[in-house]
N, C-alpha and C positions, 0 to 999 in steps of 0.2 A: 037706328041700331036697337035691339030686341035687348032686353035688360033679362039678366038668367036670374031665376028664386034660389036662392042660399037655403039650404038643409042640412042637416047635421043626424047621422043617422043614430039611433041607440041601441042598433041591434047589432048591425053589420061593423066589420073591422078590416078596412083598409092601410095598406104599408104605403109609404111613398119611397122605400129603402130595400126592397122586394131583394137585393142583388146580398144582402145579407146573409142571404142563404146560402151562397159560392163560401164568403167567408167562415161561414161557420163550418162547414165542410172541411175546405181549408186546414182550421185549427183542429177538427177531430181527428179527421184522416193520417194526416202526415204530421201534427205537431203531437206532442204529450206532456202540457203545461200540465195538467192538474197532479199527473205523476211525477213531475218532476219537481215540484214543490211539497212534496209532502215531509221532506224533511226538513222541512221552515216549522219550526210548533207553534198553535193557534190555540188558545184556550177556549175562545168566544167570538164569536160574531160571523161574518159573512168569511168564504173560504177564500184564498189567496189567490184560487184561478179564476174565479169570480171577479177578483178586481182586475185581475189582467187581461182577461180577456173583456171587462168591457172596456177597457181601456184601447183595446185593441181595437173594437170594433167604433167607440167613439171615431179613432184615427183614420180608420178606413172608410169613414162618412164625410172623411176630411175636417175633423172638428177636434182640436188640440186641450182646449180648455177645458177645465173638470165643471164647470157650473152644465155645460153643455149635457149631463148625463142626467141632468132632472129631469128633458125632455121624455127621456125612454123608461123613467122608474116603472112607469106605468104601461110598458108597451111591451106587448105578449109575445110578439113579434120577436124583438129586441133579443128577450131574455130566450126562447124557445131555439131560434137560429145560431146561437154563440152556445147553448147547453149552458147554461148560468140558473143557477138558482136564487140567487136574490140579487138584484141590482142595485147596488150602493149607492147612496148620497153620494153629492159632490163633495162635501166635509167628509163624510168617509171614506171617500176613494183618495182624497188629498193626504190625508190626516195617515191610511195607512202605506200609501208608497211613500210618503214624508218616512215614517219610521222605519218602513222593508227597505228601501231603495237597494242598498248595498247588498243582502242578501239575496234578492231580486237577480241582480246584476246578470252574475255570470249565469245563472239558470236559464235565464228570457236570450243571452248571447250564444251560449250552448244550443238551445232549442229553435232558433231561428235558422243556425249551421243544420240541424239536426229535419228542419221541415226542407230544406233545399235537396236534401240527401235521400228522404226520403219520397217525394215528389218527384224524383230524376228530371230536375229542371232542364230543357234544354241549356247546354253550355257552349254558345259559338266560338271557333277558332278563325283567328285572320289568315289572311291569305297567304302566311307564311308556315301555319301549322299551329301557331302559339296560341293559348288560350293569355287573352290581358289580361290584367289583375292594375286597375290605377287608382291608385292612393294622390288622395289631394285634401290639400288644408283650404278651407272656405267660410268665409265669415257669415256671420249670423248679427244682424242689428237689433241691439237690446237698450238703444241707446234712452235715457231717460228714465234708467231703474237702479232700484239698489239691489237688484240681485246680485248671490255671493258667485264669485267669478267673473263678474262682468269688468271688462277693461280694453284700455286702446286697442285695436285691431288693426292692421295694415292698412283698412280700408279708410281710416282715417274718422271711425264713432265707433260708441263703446258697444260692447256686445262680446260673445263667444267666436270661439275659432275652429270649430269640432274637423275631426279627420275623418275620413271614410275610406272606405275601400270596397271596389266592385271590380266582378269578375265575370268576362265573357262578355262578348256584343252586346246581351241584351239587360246587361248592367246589375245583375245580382248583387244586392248589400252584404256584403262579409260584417260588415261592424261599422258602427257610424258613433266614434269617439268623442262627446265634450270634453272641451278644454278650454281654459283661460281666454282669452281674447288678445294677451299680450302674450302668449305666450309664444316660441320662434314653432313652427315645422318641425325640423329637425330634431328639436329635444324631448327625450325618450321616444324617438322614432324605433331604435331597439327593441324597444318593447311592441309597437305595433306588428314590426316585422317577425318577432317572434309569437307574439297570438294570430295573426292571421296566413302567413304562410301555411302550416302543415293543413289547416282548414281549407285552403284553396288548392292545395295539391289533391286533396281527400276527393274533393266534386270534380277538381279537372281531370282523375284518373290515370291514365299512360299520354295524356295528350299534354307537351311541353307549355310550361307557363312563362307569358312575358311581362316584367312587372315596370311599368313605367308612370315617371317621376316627375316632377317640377325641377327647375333651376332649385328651390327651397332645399333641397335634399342632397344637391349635389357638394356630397362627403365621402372622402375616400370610406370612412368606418363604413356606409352604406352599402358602399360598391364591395366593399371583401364580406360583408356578411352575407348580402344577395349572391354573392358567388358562392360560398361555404356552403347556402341551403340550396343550390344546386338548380337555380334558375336562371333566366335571362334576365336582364334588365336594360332599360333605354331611358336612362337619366339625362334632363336639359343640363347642357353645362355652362356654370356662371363664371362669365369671364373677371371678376374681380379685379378691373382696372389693367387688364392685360391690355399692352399695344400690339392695335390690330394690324401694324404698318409691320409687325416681322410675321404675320401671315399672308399680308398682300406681297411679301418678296419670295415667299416660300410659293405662292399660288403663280409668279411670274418665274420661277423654277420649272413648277411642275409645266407649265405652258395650259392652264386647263381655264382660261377665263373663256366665258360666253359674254355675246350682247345680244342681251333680249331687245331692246331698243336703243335709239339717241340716247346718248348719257350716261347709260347704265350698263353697268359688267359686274357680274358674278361668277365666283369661284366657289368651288365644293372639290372635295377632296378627304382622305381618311390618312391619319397618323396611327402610330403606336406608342400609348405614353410610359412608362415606368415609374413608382412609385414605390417609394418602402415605405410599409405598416408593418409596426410590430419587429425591425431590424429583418420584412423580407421584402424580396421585389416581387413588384405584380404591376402584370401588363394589362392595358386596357388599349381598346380601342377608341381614338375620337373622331367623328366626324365635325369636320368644319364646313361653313357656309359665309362669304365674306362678300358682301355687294356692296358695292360704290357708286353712288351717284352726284352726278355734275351735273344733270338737272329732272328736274323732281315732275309729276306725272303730268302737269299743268305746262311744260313746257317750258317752267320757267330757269334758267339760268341761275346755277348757286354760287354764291363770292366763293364757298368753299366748300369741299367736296363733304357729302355726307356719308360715313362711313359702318355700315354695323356688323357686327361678327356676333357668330351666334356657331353653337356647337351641342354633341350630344355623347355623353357617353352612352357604350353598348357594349355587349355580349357578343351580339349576331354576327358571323362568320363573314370572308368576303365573297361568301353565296349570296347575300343579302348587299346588292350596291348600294350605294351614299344616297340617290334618290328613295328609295326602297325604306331606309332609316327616319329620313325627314318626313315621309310619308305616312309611317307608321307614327311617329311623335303626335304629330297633325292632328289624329285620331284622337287622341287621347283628349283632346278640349272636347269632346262626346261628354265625360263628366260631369261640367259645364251642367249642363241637360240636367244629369239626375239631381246636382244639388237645388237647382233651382225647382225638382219634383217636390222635394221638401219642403223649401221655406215656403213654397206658393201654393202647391196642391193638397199637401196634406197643412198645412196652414202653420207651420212652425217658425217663422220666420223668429217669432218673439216668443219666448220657452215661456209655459204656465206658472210653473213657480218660481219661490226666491231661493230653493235649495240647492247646489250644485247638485250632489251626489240624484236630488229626484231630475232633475231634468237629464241627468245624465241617462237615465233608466228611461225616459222619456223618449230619447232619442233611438236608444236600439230596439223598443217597443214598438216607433217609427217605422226605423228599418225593415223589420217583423209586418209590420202591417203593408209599406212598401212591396217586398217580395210577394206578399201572399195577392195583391192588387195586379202587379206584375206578371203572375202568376195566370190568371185570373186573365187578361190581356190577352197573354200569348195565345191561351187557350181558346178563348169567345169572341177576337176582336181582329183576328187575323186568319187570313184563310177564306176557304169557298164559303161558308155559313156565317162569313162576320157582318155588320154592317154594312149598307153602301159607303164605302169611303174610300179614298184615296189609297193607293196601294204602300203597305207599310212592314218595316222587319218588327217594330213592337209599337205600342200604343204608348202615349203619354197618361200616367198616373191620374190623371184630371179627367182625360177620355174614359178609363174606366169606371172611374166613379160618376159618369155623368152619364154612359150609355147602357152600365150593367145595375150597377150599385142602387141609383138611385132611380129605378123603374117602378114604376107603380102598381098594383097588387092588391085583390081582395084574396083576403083569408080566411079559409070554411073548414072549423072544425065538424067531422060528421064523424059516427063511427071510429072512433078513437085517433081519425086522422087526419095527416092536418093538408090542408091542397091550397095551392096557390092560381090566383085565374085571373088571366090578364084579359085586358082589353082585347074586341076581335081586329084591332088596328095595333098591332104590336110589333114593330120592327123587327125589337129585338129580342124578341120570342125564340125565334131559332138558334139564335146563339145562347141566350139564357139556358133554352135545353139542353140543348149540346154540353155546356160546359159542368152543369149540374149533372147530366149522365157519367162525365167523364171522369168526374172528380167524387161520384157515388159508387160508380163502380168498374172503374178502371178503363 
């Protein structure tokens, strides 16, 4: 084996993060952070869009922690592509989202809405017409710190329980909420439903929204508000120690049992339930699913019958059969997916600080960075100019930061300007271009 000579050059200025340049685009084009904080007052020091957006761009290198921005103080690259004028310390960058957070907040969740709007992100509908919109509470393991918020989790160790919500096939972040770790789903779910709805009506347009739930949610309050705001919904329904044995006589009424094989029968069928909230009645539709099994997939013989019931409330008409409902539900663990984009691709698994209110800010900055990567995907990663790869509706948040993001790159300032120049063995050159044309100039 031929041993290669190490050099180090002092002239030349190579990126290994070349795909920065999408991002900064990104934020110029279709966001308006710097504008939109100006009415935060700063007396001294570095400006407030300076800390967000490198924050922004730490995230979308996939690197969560504030030590990690000493790497770039000194990278021309860094600050040139994000439009940042002085790149902060790690104590500075902590020190002032520690003290903005709250004010931060709504501006950076505003502006996130505000870049999806402006980008006319593709927004896929299912096969039924509905744009999805699914909101799901998913834990986050912090277990082994005294961060403020950190507590029991469903999941059984300590950590956070943030909620999110994403909208369309290809998974756009509406808001990505920390909370408590002990805290239920359901409480102040109101309040999500009231920030994020009129935001997802705004991107979904004239195309009907279907907003679908966990068993955690299923609340009648839920189901008359989601009606009120004039959407569909497809809520899991928790049978709370109901006996399944007076729907196995309701499903030998109807005569509608199947046997998929030996042993096993299942029934599906749809009700109409009646419920008064607020001294009025309101009807809803349930589908149920009841299968019984006498012996289990091994063939084996059960002393006693296994029996599970499982149900959904919905909206959807009886245009939409009982397979059609369960099928759509199904979908929805798609989410599944994106939160695990989070903890693992953009590296948040364990939030940076001890602050609630900054990791909070943490997480929709996340989101922000999320989207614009996402973004970024649909655009360079899919299609006749994307890589060789397998054929795909979107890319996973890792794949972009691994095929676009982090491409390597000499940088020649000449003539007041500044050029990018890859190697003559560049895969993904083509798409690089492509996506930087498109997002330069339309």
């Amino acid at each position: 084996m031929q041993h290669f000579l190490l050099e180090q050059s002092d002239r030349e200025f190579y990126t290994s993060h070349s795909g920065l340049a999408l991002v900064g685009l990104c934020l110029n084009q279709y966001a308006e952070i710097d504008k939109a904080l100006k009415g935060i007052p700063l007396r001294h020091g570095i400006s407030h869009g300076d800390m967000l957006k490198t924050m922004i761009g730490l995230l979308c290198l996939g690197k969560s922690d504030f030590d990690a921005v000493e790497n770039h103080r000194q990278d021309t690259y860094f600050r040139h592509t994000l439009d940042i004028g002085q790149v902060p310390s790690s104590a500075s960058l902590r020190q002032r989202l520690d003290a903005k957070a709250e004010d931060y907040l709504p501006l950076v969740y505003a502006n996130n809405i505000d870049f999806l709007s402006r980008a006319k992100v593709p927004i896929t509908s299912l096969k039924t017409g509905h744009v999805p919109l699914d909101m799901d509470v998913y834990p986050m393991d912090n277990s082994g710190t005294c961060k403020e918020g950190v507590s029991r989790t469903y999941h059984g160790y300590d950590g956070y329980a943030p909620i999110a919500a994403y909208l369309g096939r290809e998974g756009w972040c509406l808001a990505n909420e920390l909370r408590p770790g002990s805290q239920h789903s359901q409480n102040e779910f109101a309040y999500v439903l009231e920030r994020d709805l009129p935001h997802a009506k705004r991107l979904a347009g004239k195309q009907p929204i279907l907003t679908r739930l966990d068993s955690a949610h299923d609340a009648l309050e839920t189901r008359v508000e989601l009606t009120k705001a004039g959407v569909d919904f497809l809520i899991k329904w928790n049978p709370r120690g109901t006996d399944p044995k007076d729907f196995m006589a309701r499903a030998d009424t109807l005569g509608c049992w199947v046997f998929p094989r030996e042993g096993k029968r299942e029934a599906v069928f749809s009700e109409t339930v009646t419920q008064v909230y607020q001294k009025k009645a309101c009807h809803f539709r349930r589908v149920i699913r009841i299968t019984e099994r006498t012996v289990d997939k091994h063939g084996q013989w059960l002393v006693t019958p296994d029996i599970e019931l499982e149900g959904w409330w919905t909206t959807l008409d009886q245009d939409h059969d009982d397979a059609t409902v369960i099928a759509l539900y199904k979908d929805h663990a798609t989410c599944e997916q994106f939160h695990s984009e989070f903890k693992t691709d953009l590296d948040l698994e364990r939030l940076p600080s001890g602050k609630f209110a900054t990791n909070d800010l943490i997480l929709t900055l996340a989101a922000f960075a999320y989207n614009i990567l996402r973004y970024i995907g649909l655009t360079g990663l899919v299609g006749a100019h994307s890589l060789v790869r397998h054929p795909a509706k979107r890319r996973r948040i890792r794949t972009v930061i691994q095929e676009l993001i982090y491409l390597a790159a000499r940088l020649i300032q000449s003539g007041r300007r500044l050029r990018l120049r890859f190697s003559k063995h560049c895969p993904a050159f083509t798409a690089f271009e492509r996506t930087y044309q498109c997002f330069a100039y339309g």
